[in-house]
TORKOL-4160 file (C-alpha; in steps of 0.2 Angstrom, whole numbers, padded with zeros to 4 digits, m for minus):
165
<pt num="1" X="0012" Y="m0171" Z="0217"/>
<pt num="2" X="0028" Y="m0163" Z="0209"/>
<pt num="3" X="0036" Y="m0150" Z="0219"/>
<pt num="4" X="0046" Y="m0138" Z="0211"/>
<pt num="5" X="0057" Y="m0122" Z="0213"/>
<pt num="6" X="0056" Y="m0105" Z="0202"/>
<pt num="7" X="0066" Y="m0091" Z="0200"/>
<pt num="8" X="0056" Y="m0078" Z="0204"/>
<pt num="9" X="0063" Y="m0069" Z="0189"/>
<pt num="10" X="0058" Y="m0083" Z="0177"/>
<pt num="11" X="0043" Y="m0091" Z="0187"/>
<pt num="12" X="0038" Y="m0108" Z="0177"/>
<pt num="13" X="0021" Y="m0107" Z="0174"/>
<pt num="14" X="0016" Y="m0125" Z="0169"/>
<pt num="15" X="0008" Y="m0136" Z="0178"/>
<pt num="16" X="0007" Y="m0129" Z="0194"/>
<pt num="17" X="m0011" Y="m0134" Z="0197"/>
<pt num="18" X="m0003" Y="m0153" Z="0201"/>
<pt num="19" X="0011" Y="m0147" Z="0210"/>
<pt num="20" X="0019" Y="m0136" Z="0223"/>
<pt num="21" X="0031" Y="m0123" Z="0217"/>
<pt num="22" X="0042" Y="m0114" Z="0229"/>
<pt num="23" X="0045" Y="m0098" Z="0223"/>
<pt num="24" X="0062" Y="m0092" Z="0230"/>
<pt num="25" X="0061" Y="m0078" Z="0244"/>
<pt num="26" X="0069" Y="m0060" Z="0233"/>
<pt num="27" X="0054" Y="m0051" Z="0229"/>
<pt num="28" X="0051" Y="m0037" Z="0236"/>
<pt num="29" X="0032" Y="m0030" Z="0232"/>
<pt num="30" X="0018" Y="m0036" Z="0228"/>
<pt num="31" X="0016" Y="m0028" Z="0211"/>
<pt num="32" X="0033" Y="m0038" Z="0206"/>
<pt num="33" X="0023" Y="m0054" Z="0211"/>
<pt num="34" X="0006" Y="m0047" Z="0201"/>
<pt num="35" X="0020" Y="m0046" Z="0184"/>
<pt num="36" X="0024" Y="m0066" Z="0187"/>
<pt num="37" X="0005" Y="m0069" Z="0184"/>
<pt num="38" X="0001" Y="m0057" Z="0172"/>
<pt num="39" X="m0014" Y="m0060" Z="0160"/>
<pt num="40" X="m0020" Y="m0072" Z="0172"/>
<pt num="41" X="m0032" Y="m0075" Z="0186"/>
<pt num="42" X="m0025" Y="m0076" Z="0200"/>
<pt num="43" X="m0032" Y="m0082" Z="0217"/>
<pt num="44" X="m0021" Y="m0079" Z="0231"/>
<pt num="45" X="m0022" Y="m0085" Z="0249"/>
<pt num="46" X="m0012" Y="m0075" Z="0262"/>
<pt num="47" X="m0009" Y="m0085" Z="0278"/>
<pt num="48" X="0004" Y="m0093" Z="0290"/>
<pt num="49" X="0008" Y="m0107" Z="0298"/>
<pt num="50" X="0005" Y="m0102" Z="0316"/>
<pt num="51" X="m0013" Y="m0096" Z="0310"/>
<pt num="52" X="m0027" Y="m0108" Z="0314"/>
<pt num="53" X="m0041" Y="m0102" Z="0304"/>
<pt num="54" X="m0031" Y="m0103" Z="0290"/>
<pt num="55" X="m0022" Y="m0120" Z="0291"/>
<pt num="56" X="m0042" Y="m0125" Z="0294"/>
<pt num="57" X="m0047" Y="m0118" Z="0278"/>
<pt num="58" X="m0035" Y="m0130" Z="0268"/>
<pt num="59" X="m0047" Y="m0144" Z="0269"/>
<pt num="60" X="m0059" Y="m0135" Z="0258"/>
<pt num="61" X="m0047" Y="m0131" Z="0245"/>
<pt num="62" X="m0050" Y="m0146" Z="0233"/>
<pt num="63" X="m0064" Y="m0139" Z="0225"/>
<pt num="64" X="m0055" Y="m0122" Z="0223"/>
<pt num="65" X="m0040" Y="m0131" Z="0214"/>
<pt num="66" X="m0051" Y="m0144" Z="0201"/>
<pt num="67" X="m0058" Y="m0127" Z="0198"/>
<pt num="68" X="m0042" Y="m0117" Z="0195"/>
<pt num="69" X="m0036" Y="m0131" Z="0185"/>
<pt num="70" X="m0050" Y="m0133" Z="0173"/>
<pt num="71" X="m0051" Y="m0114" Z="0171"/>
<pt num="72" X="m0034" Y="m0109" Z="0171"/>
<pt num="73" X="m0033" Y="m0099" Z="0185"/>
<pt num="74" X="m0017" Y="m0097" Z="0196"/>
<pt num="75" X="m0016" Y="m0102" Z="0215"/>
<pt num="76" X="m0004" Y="m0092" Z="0226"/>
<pt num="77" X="0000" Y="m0094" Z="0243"/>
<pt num="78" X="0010" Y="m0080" Z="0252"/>
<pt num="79" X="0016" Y="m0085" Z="0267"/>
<pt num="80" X="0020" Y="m0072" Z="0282"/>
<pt num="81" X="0031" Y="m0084" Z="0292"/>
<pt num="82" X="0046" Y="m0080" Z="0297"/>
<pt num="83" X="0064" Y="m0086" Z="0291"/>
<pt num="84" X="0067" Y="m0100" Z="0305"/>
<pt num="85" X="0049" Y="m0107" Z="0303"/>
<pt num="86" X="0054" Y="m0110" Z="0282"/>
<pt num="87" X="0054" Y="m0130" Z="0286"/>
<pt num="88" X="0038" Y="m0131" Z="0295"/>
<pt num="89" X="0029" Y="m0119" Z="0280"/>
<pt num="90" X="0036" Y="m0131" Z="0267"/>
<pt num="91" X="0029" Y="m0145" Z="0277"/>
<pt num="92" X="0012" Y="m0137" Z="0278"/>
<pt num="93" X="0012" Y="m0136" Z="0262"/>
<pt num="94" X="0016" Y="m0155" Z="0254"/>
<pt num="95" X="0004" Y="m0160" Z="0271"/>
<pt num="96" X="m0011" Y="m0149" Z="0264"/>
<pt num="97" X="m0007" Y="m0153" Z="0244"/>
<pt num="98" X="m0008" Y="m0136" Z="0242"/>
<pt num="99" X="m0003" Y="m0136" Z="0221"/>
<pt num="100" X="0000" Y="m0118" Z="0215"/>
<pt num="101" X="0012" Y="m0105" Z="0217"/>
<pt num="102" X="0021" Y="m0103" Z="0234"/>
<pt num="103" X="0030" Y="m0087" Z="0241"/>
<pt num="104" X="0037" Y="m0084" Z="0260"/>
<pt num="105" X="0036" Y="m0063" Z="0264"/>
<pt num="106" X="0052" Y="m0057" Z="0264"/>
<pt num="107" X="0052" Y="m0041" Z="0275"/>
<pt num="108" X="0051" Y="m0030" Z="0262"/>
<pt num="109" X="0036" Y="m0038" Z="0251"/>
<pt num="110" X="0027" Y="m0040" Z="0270"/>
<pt num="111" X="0026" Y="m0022" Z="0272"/>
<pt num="112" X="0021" Y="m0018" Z="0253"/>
<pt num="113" X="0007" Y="m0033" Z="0258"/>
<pt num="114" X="0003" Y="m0024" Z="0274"/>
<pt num="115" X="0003" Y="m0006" Z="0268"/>
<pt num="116" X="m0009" Y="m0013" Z="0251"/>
<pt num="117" X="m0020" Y="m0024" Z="0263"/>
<pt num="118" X="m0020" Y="m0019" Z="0279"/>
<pt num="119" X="m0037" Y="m0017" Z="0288"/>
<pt num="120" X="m0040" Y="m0013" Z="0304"/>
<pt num="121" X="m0041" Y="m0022" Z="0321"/>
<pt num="122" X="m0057" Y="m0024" Z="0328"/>
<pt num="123" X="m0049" Y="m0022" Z="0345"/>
<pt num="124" X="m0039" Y="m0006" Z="0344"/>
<pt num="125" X="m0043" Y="m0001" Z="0326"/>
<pt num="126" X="m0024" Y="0000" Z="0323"/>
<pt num="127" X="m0022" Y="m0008" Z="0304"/>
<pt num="128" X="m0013" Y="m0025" Z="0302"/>
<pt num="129" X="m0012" Y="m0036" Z="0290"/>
<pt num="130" X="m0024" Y="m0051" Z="0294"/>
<pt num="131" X="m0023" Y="m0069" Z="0293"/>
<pt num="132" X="m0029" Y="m0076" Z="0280"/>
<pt num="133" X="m0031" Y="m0063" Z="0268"/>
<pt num="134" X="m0039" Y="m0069" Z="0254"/>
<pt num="135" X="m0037" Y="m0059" Z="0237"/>
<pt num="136" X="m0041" Y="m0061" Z="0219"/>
<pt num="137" X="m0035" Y="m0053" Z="0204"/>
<pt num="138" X="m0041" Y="m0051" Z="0186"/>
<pt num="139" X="m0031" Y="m0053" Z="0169"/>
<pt num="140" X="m0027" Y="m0035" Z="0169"/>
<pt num="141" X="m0020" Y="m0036" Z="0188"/>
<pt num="142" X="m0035" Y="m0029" Z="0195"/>
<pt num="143" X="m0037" Y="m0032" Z="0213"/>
<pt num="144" X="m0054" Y="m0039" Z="0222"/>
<pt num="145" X="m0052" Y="m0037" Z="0239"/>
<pt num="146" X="m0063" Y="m0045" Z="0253"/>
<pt num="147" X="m0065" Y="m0061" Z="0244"/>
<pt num="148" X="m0075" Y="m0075" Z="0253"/>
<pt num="149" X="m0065" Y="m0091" Z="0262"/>
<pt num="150" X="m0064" Y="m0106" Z="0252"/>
<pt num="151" X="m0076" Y="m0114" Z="0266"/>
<pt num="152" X="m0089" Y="m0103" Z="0257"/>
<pt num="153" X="m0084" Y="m0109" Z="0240"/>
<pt num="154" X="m0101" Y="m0108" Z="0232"/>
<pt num="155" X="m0097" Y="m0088" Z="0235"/>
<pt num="156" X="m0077" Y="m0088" Z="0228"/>
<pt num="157" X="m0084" Y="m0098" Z="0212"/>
<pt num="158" X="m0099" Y="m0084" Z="0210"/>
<pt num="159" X="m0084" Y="m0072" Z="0211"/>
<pt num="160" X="m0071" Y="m0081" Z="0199"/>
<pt num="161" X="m0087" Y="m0082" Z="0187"/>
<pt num="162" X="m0089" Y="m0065" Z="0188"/>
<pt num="163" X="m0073" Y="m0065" Z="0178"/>
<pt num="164" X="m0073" Y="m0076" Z="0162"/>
<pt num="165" X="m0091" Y="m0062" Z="0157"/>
């Protein structure tokens, strides 16, 4: 597995589907992030390291990537760790073999994140952002929210089908 770094101004989009790329931490909204990948599909996987349900889903993620890969779709994972916890997302990550596109939430891009995908708290109702968050967009940057976990990966194909009619 190659690991890589990209500029979030000049992403490489290459062969990200057999190696990690980091994508360094200056953006500062989600629709800057959507620009990276435009014209492509683009599955993305909001989650942090502290997060137990979603570090659990990473074992079902092999499918998801042969997928991505044979079909040219992009895999992004945002991260909502914090700053001091970079070396233990990075380690996750390589752990996991989680090949695709790679982002830690700076403060700003968290609340652009939160404010586009907050829902709210079964508890309180207050709106959060919840982990994971598991997103999809189309070639022309359309969002599909509410899209299943990659543990149900017979559902996140029917949906990625969906988007090659």
């Amino acid at each position: 597995m190659q690991i890589c770094t990209a500029q979030a101004n000049k992403p490489t989009i290459s062969d990200a589907e057999e190696s990690v790329v980091f994508i360094k931490d200056n953006i500062s909204s989600f629709d800057s992030l959507k620009q990276m990948f435009r014209e492509r599909v683009v599955y993305v996987d909001i989650w942090a390291t502290w997060c137990a349900p979603c570090r659990r889903e990473f074992k079902y993620k092999q499918p998801l990537q042969e997928y991505a890969k044979a079909n040219n779709i992009v895999l992004l994972y945002i991260s909502g760790d914090k700053p001091k916890d970079e070396p233990k997302w990075k380690e996750i990550v390589l752990k996991n073999k989680l090949s695709g596109y790679h982002i830690r939430m700076n403060d700003k891009l968290k609340a652009d994140i939160k404010q586009k995908f907050a829902r709210p708290l079964k508890s309180s109702g207050e709106l959060a952002l919840i982990y994971p968050t598991y997103i999809i967009l189309d070639k022309f940057g359309n969002i599909l929210e509410n899209i299943p976990k990659p543990s149900n990966y017979v559902e996140v194909l029917r949906e990625l089908e969906k988007l090659d009619k």
